[in-house]
C-alpha positions as CSV (number, residue, x, y, z in Angstrom):
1,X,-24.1,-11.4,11.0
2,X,-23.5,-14.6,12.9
3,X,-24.7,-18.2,12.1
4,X,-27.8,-17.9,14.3
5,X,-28.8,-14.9,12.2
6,X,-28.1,-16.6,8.8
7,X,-30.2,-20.1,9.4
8,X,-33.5,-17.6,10.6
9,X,-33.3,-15.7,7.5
10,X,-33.3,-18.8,5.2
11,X,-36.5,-19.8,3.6
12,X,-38.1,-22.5,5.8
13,X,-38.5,-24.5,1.5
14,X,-35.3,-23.7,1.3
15,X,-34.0,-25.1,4.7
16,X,-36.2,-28.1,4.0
17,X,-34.2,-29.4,0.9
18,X,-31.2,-28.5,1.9
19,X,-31.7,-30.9,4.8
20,X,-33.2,-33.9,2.6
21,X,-30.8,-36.6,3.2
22,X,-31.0,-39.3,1.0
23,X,-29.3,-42.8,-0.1
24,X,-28.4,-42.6,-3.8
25,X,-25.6,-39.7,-3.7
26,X,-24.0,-41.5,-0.5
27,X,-24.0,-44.6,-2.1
28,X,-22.4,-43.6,-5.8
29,X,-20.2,-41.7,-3.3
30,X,-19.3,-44.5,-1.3
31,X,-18.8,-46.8,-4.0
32,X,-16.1,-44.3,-6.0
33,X,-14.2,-43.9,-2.8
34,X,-13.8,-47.6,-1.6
35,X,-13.7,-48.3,-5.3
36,X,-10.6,-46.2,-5.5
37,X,-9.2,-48.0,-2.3
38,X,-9.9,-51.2,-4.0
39,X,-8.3,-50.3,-7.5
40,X,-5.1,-49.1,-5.3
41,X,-5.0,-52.2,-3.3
42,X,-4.7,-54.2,-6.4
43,X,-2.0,-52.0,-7.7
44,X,0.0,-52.4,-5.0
45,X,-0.4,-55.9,-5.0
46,X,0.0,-56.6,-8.1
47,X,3.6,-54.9,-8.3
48,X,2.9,-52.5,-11.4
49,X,4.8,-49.6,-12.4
50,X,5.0,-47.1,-10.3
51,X,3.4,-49.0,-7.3
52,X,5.3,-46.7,-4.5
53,X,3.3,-44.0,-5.2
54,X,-0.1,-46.1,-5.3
55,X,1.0,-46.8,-1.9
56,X,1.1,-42.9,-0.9
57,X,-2.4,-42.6,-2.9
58,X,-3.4,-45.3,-1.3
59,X,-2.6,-43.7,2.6
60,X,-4.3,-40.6,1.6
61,X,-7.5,-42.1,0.2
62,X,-7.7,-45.1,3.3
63,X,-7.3,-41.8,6.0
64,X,-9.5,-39.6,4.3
65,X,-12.2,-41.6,5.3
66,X,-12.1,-40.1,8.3
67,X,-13.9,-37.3,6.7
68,X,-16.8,-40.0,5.7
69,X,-16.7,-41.7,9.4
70,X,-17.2,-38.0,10.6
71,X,-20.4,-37.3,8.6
72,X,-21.7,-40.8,10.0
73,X,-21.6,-39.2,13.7
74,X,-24.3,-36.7,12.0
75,X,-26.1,-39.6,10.6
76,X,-26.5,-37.7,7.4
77,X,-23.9,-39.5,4.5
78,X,-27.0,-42.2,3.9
79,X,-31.2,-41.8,4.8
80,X,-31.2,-45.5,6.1
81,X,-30.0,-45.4,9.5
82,X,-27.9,-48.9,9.6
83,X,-26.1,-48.2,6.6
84,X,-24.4,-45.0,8.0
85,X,-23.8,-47.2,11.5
86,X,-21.8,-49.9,9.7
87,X,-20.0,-47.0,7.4
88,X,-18.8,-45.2,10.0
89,X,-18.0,-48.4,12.2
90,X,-15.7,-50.1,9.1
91,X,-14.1,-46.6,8.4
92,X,-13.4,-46.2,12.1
93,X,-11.8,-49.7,12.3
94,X,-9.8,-49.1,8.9
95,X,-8.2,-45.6,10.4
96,X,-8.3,-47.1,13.8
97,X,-10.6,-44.2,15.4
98,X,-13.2,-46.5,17.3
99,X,-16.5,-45.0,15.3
100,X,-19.0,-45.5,19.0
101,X,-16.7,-43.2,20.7
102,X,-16.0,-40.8,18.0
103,X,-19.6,-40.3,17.8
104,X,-19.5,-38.2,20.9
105,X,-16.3,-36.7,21.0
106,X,-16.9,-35.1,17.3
107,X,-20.8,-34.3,18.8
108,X,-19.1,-32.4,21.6
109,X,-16.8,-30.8,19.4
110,X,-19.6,-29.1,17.6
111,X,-21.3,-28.2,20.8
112,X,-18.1,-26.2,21.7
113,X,-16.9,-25.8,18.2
114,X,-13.1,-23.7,19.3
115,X,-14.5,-22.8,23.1
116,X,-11.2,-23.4,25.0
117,X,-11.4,-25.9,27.9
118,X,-14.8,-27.4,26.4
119,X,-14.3,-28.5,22.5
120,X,-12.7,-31.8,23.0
121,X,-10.3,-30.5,20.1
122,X,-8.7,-28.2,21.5
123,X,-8.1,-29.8,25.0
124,X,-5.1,-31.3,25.6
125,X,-3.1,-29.6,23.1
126,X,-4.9,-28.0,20.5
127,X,-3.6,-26.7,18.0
128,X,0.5,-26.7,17.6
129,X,2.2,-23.0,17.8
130,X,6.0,-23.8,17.5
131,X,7.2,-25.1,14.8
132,X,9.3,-28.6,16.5
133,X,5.3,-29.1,17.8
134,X,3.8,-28.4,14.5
135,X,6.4,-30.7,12.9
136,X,5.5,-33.5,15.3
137,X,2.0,-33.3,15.2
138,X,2.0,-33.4,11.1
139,X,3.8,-36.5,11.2
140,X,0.8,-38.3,12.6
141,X,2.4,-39.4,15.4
142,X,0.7,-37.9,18.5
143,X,-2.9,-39.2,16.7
144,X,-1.7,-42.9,16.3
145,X,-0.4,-42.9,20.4
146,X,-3.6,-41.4,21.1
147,X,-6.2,-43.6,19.1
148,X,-4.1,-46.8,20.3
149,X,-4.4,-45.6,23.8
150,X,-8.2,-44.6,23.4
151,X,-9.2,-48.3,21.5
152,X,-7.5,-50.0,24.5
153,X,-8.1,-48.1,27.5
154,X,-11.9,-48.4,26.1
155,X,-11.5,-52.3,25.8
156,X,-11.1,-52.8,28.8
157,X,-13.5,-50.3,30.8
158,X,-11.4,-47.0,31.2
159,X,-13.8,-43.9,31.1
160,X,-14.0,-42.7,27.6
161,X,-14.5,-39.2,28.6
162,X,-17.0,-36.8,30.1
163,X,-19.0,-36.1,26.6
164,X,-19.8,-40.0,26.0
165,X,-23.0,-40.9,28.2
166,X,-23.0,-44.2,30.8
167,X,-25.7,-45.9,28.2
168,X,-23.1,-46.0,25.5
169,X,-19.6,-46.9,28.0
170,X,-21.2,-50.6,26.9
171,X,-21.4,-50.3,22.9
172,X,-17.6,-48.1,23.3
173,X,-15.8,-51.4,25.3
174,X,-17.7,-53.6,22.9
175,X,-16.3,-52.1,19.6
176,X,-13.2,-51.2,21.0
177,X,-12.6,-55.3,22.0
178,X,-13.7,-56.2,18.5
179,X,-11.3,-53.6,16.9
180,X,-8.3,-55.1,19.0
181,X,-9.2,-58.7,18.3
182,X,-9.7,-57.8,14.4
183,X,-5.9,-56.1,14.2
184,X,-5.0,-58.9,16.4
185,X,-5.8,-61.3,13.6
186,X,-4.4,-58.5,10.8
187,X,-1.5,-58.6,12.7
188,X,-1.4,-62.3,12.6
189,X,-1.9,-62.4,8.8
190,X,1.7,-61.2,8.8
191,X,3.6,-64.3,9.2
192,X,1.7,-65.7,6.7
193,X,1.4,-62.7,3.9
194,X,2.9,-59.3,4.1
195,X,0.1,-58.2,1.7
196,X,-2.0,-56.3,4.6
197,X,1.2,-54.4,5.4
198,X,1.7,-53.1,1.7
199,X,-1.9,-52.3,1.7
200,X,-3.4,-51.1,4.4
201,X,-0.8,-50.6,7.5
202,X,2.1,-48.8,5.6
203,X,-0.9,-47.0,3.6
204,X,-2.0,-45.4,6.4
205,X,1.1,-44.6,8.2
206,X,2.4,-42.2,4.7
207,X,-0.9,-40.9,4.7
208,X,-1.7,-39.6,8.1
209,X,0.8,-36.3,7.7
210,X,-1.5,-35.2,5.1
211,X,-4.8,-35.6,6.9
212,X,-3.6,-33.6,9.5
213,X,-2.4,-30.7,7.0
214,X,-6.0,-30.6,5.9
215,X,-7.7,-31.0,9.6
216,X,-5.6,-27.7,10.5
217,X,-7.5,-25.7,8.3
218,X,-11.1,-26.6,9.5
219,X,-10.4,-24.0,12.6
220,X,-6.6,-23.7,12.8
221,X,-6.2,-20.0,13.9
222,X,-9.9,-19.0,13.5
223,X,-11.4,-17.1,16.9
224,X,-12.4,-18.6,20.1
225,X,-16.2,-17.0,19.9
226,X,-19.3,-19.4,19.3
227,X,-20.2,-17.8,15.8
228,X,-19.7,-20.6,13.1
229,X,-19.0,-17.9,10.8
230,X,-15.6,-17.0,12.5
231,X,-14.7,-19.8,14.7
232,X,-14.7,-22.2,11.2
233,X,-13.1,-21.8,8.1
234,X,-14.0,-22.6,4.5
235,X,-11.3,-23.9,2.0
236,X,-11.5,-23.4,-1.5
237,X,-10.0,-26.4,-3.5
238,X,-10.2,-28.6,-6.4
239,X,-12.9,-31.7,-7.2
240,X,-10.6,-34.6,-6.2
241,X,-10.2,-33.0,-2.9
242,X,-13.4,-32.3,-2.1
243,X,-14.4,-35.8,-3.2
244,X,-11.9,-37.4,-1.1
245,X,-13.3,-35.1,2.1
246,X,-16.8,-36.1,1.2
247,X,-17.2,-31.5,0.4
248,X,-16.1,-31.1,4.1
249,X,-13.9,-28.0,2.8
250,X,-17.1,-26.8,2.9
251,X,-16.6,-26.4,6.5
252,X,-18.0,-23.2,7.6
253,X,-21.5,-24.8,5.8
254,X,-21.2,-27.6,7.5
255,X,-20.6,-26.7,10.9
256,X,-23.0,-23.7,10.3
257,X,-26.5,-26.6,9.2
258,X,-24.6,-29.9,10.7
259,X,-28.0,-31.8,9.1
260,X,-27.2,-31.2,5.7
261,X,-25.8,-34.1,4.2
262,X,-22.4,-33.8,2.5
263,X,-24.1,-33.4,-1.4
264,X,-25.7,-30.3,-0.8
265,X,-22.9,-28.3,0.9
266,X,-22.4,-27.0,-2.6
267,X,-25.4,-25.5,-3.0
268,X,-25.5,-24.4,0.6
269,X,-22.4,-23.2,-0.1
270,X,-24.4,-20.8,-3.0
271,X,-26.2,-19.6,0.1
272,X,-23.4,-18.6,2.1
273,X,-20.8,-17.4,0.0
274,X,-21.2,-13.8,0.3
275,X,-21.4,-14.5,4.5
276,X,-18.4,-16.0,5.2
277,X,-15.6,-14.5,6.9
278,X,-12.9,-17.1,7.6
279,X,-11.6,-18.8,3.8
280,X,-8.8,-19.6,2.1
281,X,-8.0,-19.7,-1.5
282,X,-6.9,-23.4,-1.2
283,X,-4.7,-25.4,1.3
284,X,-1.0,-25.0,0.3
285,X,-2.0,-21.2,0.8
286,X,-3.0,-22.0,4.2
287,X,-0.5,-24.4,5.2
288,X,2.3,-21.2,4.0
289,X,0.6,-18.5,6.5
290,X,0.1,-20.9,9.7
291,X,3.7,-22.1,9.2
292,X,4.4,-18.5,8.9
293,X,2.9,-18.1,12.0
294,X,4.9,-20.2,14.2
295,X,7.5,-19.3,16.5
């Protein structure tokens, strides 16, 4: 069975309320995850015990919104339309991944989900196979040059790419010169306060490694075909993970009905269990066997 074949044999009830999007879950959501941020912020700041590894917690729960800026492209983490544009636009300024442009990028992505030469993921590098590339790419590094590159080449009118259409170049240069003029003034703050750097910069620069660990699983050696159900896989892991990635584990789900928003991938999840072909039991199990796999 593929994808194709799955979505035609679910109930068309059943399809209907797994795509009912709402506001409520997105918002309770939404208010435990930058409530967390907050809470660590004030940690940090306020030099308690142990603040070192609020800072660390504090990385992993400011880059993990990634996962929330990523459901905003689908327009599905909130029913009212503005509240998922602003979402996504203040996550994409806080991880520095210009939200306008990501929209289409991560759209493309899905179009070609793994098809080599066309899913914008996988061009330019892909996935690392040696272990020096693997180590590199973990640290974060590659992503910062390449999101600092992208937010300023798009500032001031480079071509943002083949998948982003001419009637959005505009809204991409606009953002992108917002974004540069807001970390200009963050930047700024510096000389007068170091607090931004203790909160948010060095946050972000521990925390990236371990964003990237748990992007490699989403279709890190799955095939290069077009069926969700083996080009995608589907990590098995604990609560406070799948709260922090908004159920995006749930990835073969996701990827599978892209409409569903991020509170019924469980029970989607109920739907496809006994379909899916790419999983792991957790992601320490798969970080071991692609590691294993390097050369």
């Amino acid at each position: 069975m593929d994808h194709k074949s799955f979505i035609a044999k679910l109930p068309k009830d059943t399809l209907s309320n797994l795509n009912e999007i709402q506001d409520r879950a997105g918002l309770w959501h939404l208010a435990g995850h930058f409530g967390l941020i907050m809470g660590l912020a004030i940690w940090i700041a306020s030099g308690w015990p142990l603040w070192q590894i609020a800072v660390l917690a504090q990385g992993i729960a400011i880059c993990f919104l990634f996962t929330l800026e990523h459901e905003a492209t689908h327009k599905t983490p909130f029913r009212t339309l503005w509240i998922n544009e602003w979402v996504g636009r203040i996550c994409g300024l806080l991880i520095a991944q210009p939200f306008e442009w990501f929209r289409y990028f991560h759209l493309a992505h899905h179009r070609y989900t793994n098809i080599p030469d066309k899913d914008p993921e996988l061009i330019g590098g892909g996935k690392p196979e040696t272990i020096g590339d693997y180590i590199v790419h973990v640290t974060g590094i590659p992503f910062w040059v390449s999101v600092i590159d992208r937010t300023i080449g798009s500032a001031f009118g480079r071509d943002p790419g083949d998948y982003v259409p001419k009637r959005a170049h505009a809204r991409v240069r606009s953002e992108a010169k917002w974004m540069l003029i807001i970390y200009g003034a963050a930047l700024g703050s510096l000389f007068l306060s170091p607090i931004l750097f203790w909160i948010w910069f060095l946050p972000c620069l521990v925390g990236q490694p371990f964003l990237r660990l748990y992007l490699l699983a989403e279709h890190g050696r799955c095939a290069y075909v077009a069926n969700m159900l083996e080009n995608t896989r589907t990590t098995y892991t604990n609560r406070a993970i799948r709260f922090l990635a908004w159920n995006m584990p749930y990835h073969v789900e996701h990827h599978t009905l892209p409409m569903v928003p991020f509170h019924k991938l469980p029970e989607l999840h109920g739907h496809m269990r006994d379909h899916l072909q790419v999983t792991s039991k957790g992601y320490s199990e798969f970080t071991r066997e692609y590691a294993k796999s390097l050369t």
